[in-house]
N, C-alpha and C positions, 0 to 999 in steps of 0.2 A: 566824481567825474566832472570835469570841466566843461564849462558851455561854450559850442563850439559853436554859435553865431557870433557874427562882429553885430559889436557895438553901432546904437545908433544916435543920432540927435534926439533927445527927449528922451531916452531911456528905451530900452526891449522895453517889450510888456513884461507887466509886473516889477521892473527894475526899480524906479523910484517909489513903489507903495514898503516892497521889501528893504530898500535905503533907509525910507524912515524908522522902519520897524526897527532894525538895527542900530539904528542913531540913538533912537530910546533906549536899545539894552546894552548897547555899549554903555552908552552915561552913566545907566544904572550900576554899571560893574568896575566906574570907576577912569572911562578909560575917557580919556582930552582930546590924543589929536593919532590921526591914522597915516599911517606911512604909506605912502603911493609910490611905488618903484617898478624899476625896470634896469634893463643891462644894455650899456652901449655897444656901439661896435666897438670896440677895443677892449672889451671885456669887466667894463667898471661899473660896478653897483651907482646910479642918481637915482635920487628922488625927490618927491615934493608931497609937502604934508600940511594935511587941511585938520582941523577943528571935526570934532567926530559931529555937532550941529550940522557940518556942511555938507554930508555923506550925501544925501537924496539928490543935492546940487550937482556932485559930483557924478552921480549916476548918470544923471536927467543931459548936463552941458557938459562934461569933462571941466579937466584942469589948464591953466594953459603953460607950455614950456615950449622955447624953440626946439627947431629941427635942427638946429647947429651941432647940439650934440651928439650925433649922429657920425659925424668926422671930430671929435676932440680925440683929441690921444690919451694917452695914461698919465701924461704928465702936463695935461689939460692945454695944451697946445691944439688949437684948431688946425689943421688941413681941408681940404679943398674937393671937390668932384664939380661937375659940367652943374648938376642939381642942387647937390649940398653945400654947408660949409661956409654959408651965408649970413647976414645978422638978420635978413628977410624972414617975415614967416610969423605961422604959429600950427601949435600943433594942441591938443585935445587929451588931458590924460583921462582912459575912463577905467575907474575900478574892476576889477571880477569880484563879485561877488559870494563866490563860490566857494573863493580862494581866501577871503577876511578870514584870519585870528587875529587874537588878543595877542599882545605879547607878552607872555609869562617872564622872560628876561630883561624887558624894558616896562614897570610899570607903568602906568597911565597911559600907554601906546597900543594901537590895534596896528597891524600892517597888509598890504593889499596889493597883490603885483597889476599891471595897468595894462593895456591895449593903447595903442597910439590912435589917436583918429584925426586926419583933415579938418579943417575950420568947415570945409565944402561938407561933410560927411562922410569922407568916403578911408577907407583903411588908409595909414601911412604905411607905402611899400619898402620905406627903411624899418618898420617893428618886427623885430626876429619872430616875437611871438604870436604877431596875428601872421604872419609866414609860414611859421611852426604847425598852428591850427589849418593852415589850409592844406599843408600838405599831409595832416594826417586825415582831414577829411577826403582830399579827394584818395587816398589810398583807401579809405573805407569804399568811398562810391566808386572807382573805380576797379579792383582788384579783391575787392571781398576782405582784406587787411585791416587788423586793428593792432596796437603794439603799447608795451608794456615796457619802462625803461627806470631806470634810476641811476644817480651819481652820486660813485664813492667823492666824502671829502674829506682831504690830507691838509693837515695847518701845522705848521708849526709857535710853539708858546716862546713867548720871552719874555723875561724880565722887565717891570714896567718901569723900573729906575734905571735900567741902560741908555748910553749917552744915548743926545739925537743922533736917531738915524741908524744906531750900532742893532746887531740882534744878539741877544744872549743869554741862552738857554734857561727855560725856569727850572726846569728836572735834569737829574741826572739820570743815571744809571743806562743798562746795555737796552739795546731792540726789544721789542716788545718785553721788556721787561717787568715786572715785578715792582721793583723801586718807582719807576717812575709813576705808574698807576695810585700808590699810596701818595706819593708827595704830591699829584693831581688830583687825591680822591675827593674832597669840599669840591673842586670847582667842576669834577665830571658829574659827581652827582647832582650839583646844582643845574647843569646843563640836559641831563637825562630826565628829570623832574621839568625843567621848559620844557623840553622835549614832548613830551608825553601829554602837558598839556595844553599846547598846541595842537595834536591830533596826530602827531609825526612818530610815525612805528619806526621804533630803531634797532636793527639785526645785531648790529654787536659795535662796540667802541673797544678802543685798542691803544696802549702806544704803539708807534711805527720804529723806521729804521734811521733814520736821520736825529738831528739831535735839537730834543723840545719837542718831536713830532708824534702825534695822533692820528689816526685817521677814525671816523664814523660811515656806518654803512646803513641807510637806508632802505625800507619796503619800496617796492616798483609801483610806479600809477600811470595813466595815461600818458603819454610825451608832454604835452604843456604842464602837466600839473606836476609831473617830473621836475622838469625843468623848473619851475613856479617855487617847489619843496627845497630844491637845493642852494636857490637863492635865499629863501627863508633860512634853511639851516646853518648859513653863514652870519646872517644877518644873529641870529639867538647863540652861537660859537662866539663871537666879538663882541656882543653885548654880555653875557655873561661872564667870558674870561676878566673882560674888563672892570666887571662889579669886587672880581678879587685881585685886582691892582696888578695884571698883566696884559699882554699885547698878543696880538697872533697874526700871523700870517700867511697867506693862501698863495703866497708868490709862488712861482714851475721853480725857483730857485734862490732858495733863501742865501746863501752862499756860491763862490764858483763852483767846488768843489764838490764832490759828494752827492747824494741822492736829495732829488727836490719834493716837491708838492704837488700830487698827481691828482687828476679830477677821471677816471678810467669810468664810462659810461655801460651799463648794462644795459643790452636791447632786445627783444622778444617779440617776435610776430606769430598773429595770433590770428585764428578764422573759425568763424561759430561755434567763439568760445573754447576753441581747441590750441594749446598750445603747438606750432609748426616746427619746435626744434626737437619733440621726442617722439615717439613713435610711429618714425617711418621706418621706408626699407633702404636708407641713404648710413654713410658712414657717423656711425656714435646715438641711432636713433631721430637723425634729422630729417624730415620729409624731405621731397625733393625742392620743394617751395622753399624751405629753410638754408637750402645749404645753396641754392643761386642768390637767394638773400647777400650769404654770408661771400660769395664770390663777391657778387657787383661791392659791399662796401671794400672789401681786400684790393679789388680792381683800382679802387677811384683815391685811395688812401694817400698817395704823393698828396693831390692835391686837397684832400681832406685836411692835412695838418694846416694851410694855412686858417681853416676855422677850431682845430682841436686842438693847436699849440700854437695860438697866434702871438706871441710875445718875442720881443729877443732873448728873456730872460728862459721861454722856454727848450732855447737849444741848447742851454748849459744844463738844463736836464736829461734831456734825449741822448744817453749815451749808452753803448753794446752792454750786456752782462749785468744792467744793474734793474731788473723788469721793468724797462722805462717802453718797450714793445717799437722797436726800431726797424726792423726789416720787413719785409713786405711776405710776414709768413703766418700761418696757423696752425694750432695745435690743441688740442684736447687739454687741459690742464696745463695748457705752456704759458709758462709766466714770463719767457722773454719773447713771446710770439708777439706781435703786433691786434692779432685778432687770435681771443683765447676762447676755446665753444667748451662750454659748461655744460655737463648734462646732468648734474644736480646728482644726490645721496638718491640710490635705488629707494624706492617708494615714496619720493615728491617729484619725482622728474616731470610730470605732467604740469606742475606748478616750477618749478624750479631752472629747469631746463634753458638756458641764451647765450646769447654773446657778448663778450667782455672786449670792449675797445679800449687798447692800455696806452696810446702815446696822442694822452688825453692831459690837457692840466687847466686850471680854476681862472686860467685868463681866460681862458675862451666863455663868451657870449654861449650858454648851455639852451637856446633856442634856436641860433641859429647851426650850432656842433649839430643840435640833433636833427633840424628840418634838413642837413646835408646830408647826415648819416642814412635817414629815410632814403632819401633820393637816392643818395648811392646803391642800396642794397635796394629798391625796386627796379632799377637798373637791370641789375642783375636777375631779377624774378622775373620781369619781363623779356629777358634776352634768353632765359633758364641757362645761365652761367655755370658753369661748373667750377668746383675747388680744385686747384693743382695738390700734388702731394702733399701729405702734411708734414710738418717739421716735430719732428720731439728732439729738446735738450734743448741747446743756445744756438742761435742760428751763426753769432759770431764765430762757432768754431767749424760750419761746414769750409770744406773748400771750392775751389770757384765751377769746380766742375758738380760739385753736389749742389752748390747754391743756385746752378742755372737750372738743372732739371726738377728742382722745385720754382721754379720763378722766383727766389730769396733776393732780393737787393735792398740795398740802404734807402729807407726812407728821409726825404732835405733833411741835409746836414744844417742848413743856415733857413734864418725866415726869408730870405729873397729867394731862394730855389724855390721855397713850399707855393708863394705868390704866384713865381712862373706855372708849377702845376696847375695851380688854380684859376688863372689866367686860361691855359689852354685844357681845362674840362670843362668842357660847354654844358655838360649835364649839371651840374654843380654851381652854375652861376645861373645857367635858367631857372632852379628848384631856386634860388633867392630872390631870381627877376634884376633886371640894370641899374635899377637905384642901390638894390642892397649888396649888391656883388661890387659894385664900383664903390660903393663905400667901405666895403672889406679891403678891397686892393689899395686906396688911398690912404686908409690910415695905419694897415700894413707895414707900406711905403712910409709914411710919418714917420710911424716907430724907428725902423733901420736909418733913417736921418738923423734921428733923437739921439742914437749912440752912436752913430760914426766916429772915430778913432776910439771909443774906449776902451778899455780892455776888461776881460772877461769878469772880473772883482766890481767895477764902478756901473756894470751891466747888473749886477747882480742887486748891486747899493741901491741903484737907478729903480727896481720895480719889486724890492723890496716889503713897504708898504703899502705898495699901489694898489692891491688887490685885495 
């Protein structure tokens, strides 16, 4: 479980006595320097990395890194907000402690997701994840809610001798195939072995549909630690692929064409200790609390994508028929629904039982996806929302008279629609607060400046590697 106070000057208590404890048995086991990370807005893994001697420092003062990156883009271009986006400033990186492993994929490395904090002390209101923690705390103190989540991740491999820049495929053979499993078997098993001893319970690893592609699917934890796992499990994916002289990638679209790189988040709300999506008297086992949940994120989802598929590269994913979850629809095991509700293999549904948000991909900032997603579906618990019909099959092929009596419409086809959405849900920029919603819409904005004229192939080239 993650600690859900912020960070302060001098350390929480006990923080730097346990810093140093750690200093010493990191050393002991080998390990130099710890990776301190975090995810920008625009969805890119920075960090900064101290000396394992200097952990207790780090507790006690943070690290220092401006606030500029906050508005960089993907292609490390700065943009701009009233606040941000300045060469002014400093900001504070301070460890979770909670959250340190070793890294079994990068020898002599511990890594360590961060909290931002003011020079003053006080939270920086651009850190998705000290965001994140607030808004699962106040749904605890408020509403009696605790939530449980995890995120699939989809990469695709290539060839580490392909030109720059080019991607091309390390395996062959068909979808979830056979073949490609053995011609990956060294480097998945090397990866399920970090895995494992990391502390990272893994549900099942797969090839995918697209081509080079894998996905892993992850045990659910608290929302931050969620979010915290999934960053890590990229971080040990590209460290390890790399140790067998290939490359991967998390791009929404490795190519124009074809099925991309989906990041689809599992979410679960949960009340003294009882899961909220099975055993009530609501459609498929859901309490009533569950299924206004599942309304308010369905409701708010236009303006959701521009935190769930914040990329340009993510709209040449998002297309009808291919379970990229497109239209503003839900469904019991619907894989082209937008919001799909799981009620889990009879005799774990009590454990098993959530919702699958699918027009999700690995650009997005997986702190601030989720402190939105919260938002959205308390919305809805608060307002006690109700679901419209649900959809089974492809919503692509209702007609306009079926697609209205279910409320089915196209979720943004382009990231400037998703912007506009997200611009005018007022619920969804207040759950970020003014510095971080205006820093989503500016570098949003960035991005669609960044590819102006290009065409859908040089978009693709463009974000690529980025991720």
């Amino acid at each position: 479980m993650t600690t859900l106070a912020d960070h302060v000057p001098g350390g929480r208590p006990g923080d730097v006595e346990r810093a140093t404890a750690l200093s010493g048995e990191l050393s002991g086991r080998g390990v130099h320097g710890i990776v301190l990370a975090y995810v920008d807005t625009a969805g890119i893994g920075r960090v900064k990395a101290i000396p394992t001697a200097r952990l207790a420092s780090a507790a006690a003062w943070g690290v220092g890194m401006s606030p500029v990156f906050d508005t960089f883009l993907a292609n490390d271009t700065i943009v701009a907000t009233d606040v941000l986006g300045s060469p002014d400033g400093d900001l504070r990186l301070y460890p979770d402690l909670d959250q340190l492993v070793v890294l079994a994929g990068q020898p002599g490395w511990a890594w360590a997701p961060v909290d931002r904090i003011t020079q003053e002390g006080e939270p920086h209101p651009a850190c998705g994840r000290t965001v994140l923690r607030r808004i699962v705390t106040e749904a605890a103190e408020r509403h009696g809610v605790t939530f449980k989540a995890a995120v699939e991740i989809e990469w695709a491999v290539g060839r580490g001798d392909a030109p720059d820049g080019a991607f091309v495929p390390a395996v062959s053979g068909p979808a979830y195939g056979a073949t490609r499993q053995v011609e990956l078997s060294d480097c998945v098993a090397d990866l399920l072995a970090a895995l494992a001893a990391q502390g990272v319970d893994v549900d099942q690893v797969h090839p995918e549909y697209a081509a080079g592609q894998f996905e892993i699917s992850v045990g659910a934890l608290d929302p931050v630690a969620a979010a915290d796992r999934s960053v890590l499990v990229r971080q040990t994916i590209r460290a390890v692929t790399r140790r067998h002289g290939l490359k991967v990638s998390f791009a929404p679209a490795v190519f124009a064409r074809g099925v991309g790189n989906g990041g689809h988040i599992h979410l679960s709300a949960w009340r003294d200790g009882v899961n909220l999506h099975t055993g009530g008297d609501r459609r498929y086992g859901m309490t009533s609390a569950a299924e206004s949940f599942a309304a308010g994120v369905l409701a708010h989802l236009p303006g959701l994508m521009a935190v769930t598929a914040p990329s340009p590269a993510s709209c040449l994913r998002l297309k009808p028929s291919q379970w990229a979850g497109v239209f503003t629809a839900w469904g019991r095991e619907t894989r082209e629904a937008a919001l799909r509700v799981i009620t889990g293999t009879a005799g774990v549904r009590e454990h098993a039982a959530n919702l699958e948000v699918k027009p999700v991909d690995l650009a997005a900032n997986p702190y601030v996806a989720l402190a939105c997603l919260i938002a959205a579906g308390l919305d809805g618990l608060v307002s006690e929302a109700s679901l419209p019909e649900e959809t089974t099959g492809d919503p692509a092929r209702l007609d306009a008279a079926q697609a209205a009596a279910r409320g089915v419409h196209r979720l943004p086809t382009s990231l400037e629609r998703a912007v506009e959405e997200f611009r005018g849900d007022e619920r969804l920029r207040a759950a970020l607060g003014p510095v971080l919603a205006d820093a989503v819409i500016a570098v949003r904005r960035g991005e669609l400046a960044a590819v102006a004229g290009m065409d859908d192939e040089q978009v693709a080239a463009a974000y690529r590697w980025a991720y």
